[in-house]
N, C-alpha and C positions, 0 to 999 in steps of 0.2 A: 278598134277599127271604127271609124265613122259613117252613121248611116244616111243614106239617103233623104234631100229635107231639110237638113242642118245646114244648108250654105256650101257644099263639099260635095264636088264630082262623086257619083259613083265608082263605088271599087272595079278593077278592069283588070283584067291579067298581063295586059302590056304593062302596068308600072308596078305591081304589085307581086313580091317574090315568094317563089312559094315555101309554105309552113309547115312545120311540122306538126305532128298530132298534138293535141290538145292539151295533154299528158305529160308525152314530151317537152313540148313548149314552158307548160308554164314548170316543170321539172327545171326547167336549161336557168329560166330565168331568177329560181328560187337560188339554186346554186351560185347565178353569176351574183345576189346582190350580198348572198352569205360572204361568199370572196370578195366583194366591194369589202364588207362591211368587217370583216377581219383585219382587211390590209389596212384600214382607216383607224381600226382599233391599235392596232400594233404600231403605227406611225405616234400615235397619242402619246402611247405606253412609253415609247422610244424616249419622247424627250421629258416625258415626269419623270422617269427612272433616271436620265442622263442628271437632272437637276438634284434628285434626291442625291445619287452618288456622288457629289461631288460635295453635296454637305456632310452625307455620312465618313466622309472619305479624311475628314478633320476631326471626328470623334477620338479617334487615340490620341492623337495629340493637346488636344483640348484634356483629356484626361492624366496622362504626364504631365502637364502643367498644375491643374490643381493637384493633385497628390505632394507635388515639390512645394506650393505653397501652404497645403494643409501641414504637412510635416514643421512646419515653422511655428505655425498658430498653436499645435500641438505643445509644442516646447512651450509656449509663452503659458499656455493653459495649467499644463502640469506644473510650471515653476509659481503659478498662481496659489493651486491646490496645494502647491506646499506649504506656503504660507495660510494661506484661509482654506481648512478642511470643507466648509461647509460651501466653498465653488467647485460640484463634482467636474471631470473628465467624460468626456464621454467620448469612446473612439467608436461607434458605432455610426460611420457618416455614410455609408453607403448614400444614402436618399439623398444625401448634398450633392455628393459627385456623379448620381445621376442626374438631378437638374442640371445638375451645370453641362452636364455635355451634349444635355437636350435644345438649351440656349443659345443662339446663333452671337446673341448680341453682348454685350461687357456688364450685363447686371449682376448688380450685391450679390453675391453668395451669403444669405442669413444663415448664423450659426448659433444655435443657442447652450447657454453655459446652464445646466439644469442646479437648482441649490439645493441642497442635502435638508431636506425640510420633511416631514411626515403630512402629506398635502391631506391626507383625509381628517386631518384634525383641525381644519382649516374652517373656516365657515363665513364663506361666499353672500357677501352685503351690496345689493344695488345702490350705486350712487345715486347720491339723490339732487333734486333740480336745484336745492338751493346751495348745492355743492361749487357752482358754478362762481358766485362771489368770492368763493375763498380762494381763487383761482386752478381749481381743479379742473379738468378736460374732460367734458362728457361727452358721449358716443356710444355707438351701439353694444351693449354688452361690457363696460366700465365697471368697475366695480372696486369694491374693499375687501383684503385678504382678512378676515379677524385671527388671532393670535391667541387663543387660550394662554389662562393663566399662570399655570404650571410651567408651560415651556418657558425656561431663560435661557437658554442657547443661541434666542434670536431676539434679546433685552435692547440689543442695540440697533436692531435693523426696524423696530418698531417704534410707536409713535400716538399718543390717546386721540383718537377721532371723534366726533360728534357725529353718529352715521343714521341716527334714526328721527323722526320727527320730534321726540322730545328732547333731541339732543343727549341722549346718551353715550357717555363717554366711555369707547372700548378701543384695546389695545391692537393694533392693525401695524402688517407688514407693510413699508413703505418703500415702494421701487426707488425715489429720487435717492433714499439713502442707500441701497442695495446698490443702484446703478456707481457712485459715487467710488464705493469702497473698491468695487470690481474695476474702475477707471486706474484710481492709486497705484491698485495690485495690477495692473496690467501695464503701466508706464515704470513699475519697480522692475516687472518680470523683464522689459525691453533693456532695461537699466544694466542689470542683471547679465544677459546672454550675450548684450554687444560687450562686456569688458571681461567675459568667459572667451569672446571671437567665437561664440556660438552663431555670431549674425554679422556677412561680411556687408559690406559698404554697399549700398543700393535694394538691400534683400528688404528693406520694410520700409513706410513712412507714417508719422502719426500726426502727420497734419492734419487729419477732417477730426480728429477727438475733437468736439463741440462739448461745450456744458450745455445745451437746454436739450440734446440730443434723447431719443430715448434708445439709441441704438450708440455700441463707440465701433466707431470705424476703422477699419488699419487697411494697407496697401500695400499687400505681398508680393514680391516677386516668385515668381512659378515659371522656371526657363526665360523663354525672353519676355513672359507675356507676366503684367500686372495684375493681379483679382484685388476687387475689396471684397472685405469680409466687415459685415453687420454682424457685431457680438451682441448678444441678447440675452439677460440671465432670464430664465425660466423658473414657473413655478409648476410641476407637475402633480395631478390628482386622477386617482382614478374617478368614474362614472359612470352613471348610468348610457349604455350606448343611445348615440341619436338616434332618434325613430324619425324619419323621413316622413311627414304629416300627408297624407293624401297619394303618395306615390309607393311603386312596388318594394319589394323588402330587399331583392335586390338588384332589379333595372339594370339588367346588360353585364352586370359586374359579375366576377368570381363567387360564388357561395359562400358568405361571410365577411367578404373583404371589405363594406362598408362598416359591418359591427365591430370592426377588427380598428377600423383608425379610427376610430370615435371614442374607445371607450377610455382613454384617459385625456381626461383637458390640461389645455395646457396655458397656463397664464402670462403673460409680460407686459412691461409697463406700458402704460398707454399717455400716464405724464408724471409729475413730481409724489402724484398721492394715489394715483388709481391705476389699478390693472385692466387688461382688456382679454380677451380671448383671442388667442389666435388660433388659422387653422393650418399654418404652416405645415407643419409634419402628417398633419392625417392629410393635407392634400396631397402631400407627397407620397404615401401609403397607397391613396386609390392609382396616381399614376404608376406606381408600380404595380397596381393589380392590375391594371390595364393593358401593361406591357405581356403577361400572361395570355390573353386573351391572342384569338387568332385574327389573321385581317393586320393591314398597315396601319394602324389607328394612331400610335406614337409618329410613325413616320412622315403623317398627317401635318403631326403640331411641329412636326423640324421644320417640314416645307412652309407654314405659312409663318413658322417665327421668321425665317429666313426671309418671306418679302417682306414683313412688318421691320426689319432692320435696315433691307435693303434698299424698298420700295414705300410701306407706308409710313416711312416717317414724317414729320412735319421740317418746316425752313431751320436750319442749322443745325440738323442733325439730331432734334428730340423728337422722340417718338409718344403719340396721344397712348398710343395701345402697348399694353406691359404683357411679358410672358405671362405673365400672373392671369392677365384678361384671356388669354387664350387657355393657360389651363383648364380655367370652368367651362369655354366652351369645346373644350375636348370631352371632360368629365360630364358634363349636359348630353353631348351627341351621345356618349355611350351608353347613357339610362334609355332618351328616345328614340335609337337607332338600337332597338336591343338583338336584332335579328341578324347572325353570319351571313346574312344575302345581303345588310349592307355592306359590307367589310370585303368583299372580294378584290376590288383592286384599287390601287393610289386614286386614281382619278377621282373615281365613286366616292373614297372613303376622305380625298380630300372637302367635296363640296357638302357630304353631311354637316362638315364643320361651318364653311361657308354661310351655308342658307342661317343657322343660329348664330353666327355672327353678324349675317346683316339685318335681323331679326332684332338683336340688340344696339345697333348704331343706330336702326329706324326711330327705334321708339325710345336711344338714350337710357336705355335700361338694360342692365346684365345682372341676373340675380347670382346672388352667392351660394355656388352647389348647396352647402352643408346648411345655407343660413338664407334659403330662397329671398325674405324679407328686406333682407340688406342689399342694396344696390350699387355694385361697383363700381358704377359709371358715378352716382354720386358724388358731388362736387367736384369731378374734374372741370378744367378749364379749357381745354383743346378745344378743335375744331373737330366734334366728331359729325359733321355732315359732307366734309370737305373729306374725311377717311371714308364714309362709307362711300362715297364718289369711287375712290381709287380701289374700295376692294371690290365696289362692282361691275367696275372694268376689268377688273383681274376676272370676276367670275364669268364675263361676256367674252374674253379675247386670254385665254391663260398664258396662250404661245407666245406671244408678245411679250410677258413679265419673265418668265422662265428660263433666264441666261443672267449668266451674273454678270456685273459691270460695275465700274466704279464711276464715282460722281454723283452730280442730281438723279434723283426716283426717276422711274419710265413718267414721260408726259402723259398725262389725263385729260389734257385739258378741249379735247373733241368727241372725249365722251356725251353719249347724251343717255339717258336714264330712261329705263323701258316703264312706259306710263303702266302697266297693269303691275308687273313686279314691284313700283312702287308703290301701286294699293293695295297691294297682298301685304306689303310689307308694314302697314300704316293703320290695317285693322285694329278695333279697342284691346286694349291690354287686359283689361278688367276677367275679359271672357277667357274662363280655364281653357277649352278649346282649342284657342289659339296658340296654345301652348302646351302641344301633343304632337304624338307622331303624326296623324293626317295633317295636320297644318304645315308641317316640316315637307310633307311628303309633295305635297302643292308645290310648295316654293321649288324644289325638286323639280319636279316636273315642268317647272318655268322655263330650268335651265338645261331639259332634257336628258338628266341625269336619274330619271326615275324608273330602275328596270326591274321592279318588285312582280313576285310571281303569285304573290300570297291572294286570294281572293277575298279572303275579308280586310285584311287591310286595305286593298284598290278598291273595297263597297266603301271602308270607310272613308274614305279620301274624298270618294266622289257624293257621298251625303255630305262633306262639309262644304266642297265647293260649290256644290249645288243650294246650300245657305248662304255662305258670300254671294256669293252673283246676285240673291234675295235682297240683302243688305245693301253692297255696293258692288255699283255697275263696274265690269270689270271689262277694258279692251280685248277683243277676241284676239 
């Protein structure tokens, strides 16, 4: 009510209708914005649930498909093993055919072929820089399998390296010959089961077998739908579990589930003479320990693979951002969002992922869950300023993306970029800080999405944004 003074008639009882007690009053008013603010929630709700469902709604079939085409690969595999004992089978694919029906969009199914090897007698040699003239592939975590001397089981799959500075000559497992033999054996097995009419007319193709590949390709039919499948022999070792350097033991995850996919590594070729580590399978492990967990957190990463296929791709249908990129930042929100008050509903649980994805297109930097150091954005060539445009639109107007349609992506192109969120998003990298839950919880709160109850958490939120503003001036 306006007082007297301010520019504004006195109050008078001819125009003014009369109120209820005080009590009442502001009673009546608390009620009408609770019910405002239900019906606005449940309108929300309405259509991220209508969007989710109708992706989840392709999950069986997407799963009959691969199964019809796994059932093939299987064949070719086993008719492999018959020939070469030492290319195990493994029918334990659960993890494959879970990604894949997590996957909105037609990427690889990686399948790896493990070899009957004793990995713990294996002894792991860093490539070295001048490995690079011999034409070796160096990279993060490359390396030399060494082969003790005793084993002849694998006389032929090795090869005398010079792997140390003096140049000493030791006997190393060599993926280009591994890859090779597994090529033969798997164009013999195709050989094999078409003149069995084990494989009728359209069920496979082996056009992308590439020789400088370090993957061989095939293209199964699975119903009426195509998968490739990247073959990959593997070399598997037990080890020491990762110990996650500076972070909790176990950050939002199940009790154990982190020591649990770490503790055996897993090798494949990285080029004709060196192996690399990969994290395929244990990343696949946390995604399933995640799916354990309460909260829509998987249903998260369907919804936004779903615009990354539909919406963020780039001009003729390639896409900058890979499920692969979205995993980590499923696996990131759920160490820094370790608390079930974020997980309560799609909306909430979609933008935890959000604010670390745009955190990483700002700065061009996506660490790698298992391997912080390594940066997955590295060397890409995309436009990722021109992606984080479109997922920031997505994060400012979501209703507008949220219906599926065919053709060109939803237009971006009268978006304009909120000047603070992008100095939130632009702060030094350097500072650990920045790279915690109060910093997440900021950006949160940019986009009105921050409805935490915790009060030290909201202390710490508000001691780091009361350091930026220090730092830099931030738009009110």
């Amino acid at each position: 009510m306006s007082t007297p003074g301010c520019g504004f008639p006195p109050p008078t009882l001819h125009w003014l209708p009369a109120l209820p007690s005080l009590p009442t009053y502001f009673s009546s008013c608390l009620k009408q914005a609770q019910d405002s603010g239900r019906a606005a929630m449940a309108a929300r709700t309405s259509y991220w649930q209508s969007y989710l469902g109708a992706i989840v709604s392709h999950e069986r079939q997407r799963l009959e498909h691969f199964q019809q085409a796994e059932d093939i690969l299987l064949t070719l595999l086993e008719g492999i093993h018959a020939r070469e004992p030492r290319f195990l089978v493994d029918y334990a694919r659960n993890l494959e055919a879970f990604e894949f029906t997590l996957c909105a969009s037609e990427d690889a199914v990686t399948m790896e072929v493990p070899l009957r090897i004793d990995g713990s007698v294996l002894r792991v040699l860093p490539c070295q820089s001048r490995d690079a003239s011999d034409g070796h592939c160096l990279g993060l975590g490359t390396c030399y399998l060494e082969v003790p001397s005793p084993e002849t089981d694998l006389e032929d799959w090795t090869s005398t390296v010079g792997v140390t500075e003096q140049a000493r000559g030791v006997k190393c497992l060599v993926p280009g010959k591994v890859l090779q033999h597994l090529k033969e054996l798997l164009v013999s097995a195709i050989v094999c089961c078409q003149l069995r009419f084990l494989l009728q007319p359209g069920d496979l193709s082996a056009e992308n077998l590439q020789e400088d590949a370090m993957e061989l390709s095939l293209l199964i039919r699975g119903g009426w739908k195509t998968i490739r499948f990247d073959i990959i022999p593997v070399v598997r070792r037990q080890q020491e579990p990762l110990w996650l350097k500076g972070r909790q033991s176990n950050g939002g995850f199940p009790e154990g589930s982190l020591w649990k996919a770490t503790e055996e590594a897993h090798f494949v070729p990285a080029s004709a003479h060196c192996w690399r580590s990969s994290t395929h399978l244990p990343v696949l492990k946390l995604l399933w320990a995640v799916d354990t967990l309460q909260g829509p957190r998987l249903d998260s990463l369907r919804l936004l693979d779903q615009l990354r296929s539909q919406d963020w791709r780039e001009e003729g249908g390639k896409g900058s951002l890979t499920f692969n990129h979205l995993k980590m930042v499923l696996l990131w929100s759920t160490e820094l969002f370790s608390s079930a008050e974020d997980w309560q509903d799609l909306e909430g649980s979609v933008y935890r992922l959000l604010v670390i994805l745009l955190r990483c297109l700002a700065t061009q930097c996506l660490p790698h869950f298992l391997h912080p150091e390594e940066n997955l954005f590295q060397g890409e060539t995309p436009d990722l300023t021109s992606l984080y445009h479109k997922v920031e639109s997505f994060a400012r107007d979501p209703r507008r993306f949220l219906c599926f349609h065919f053709g060109p992506p939803a237009c971006t192109e009268s978006w304009k970029a909120d000047p603070s969120t992008r100095a939130l998003l632009h702060v030094p990298t350097k500072d650990r800080s920045y790279w915690d839950t109060p910093y997440f919880d900021i950006l949160l709160s940019q986009f009105q999405m921050y409805r935490i109850q915790d009060g030290a958490r909201r202390s710490a939120m508000s001691q780091l944004l009361a350091k930026i503003q220090q730092e830099i001036p931030l738009q009110s």
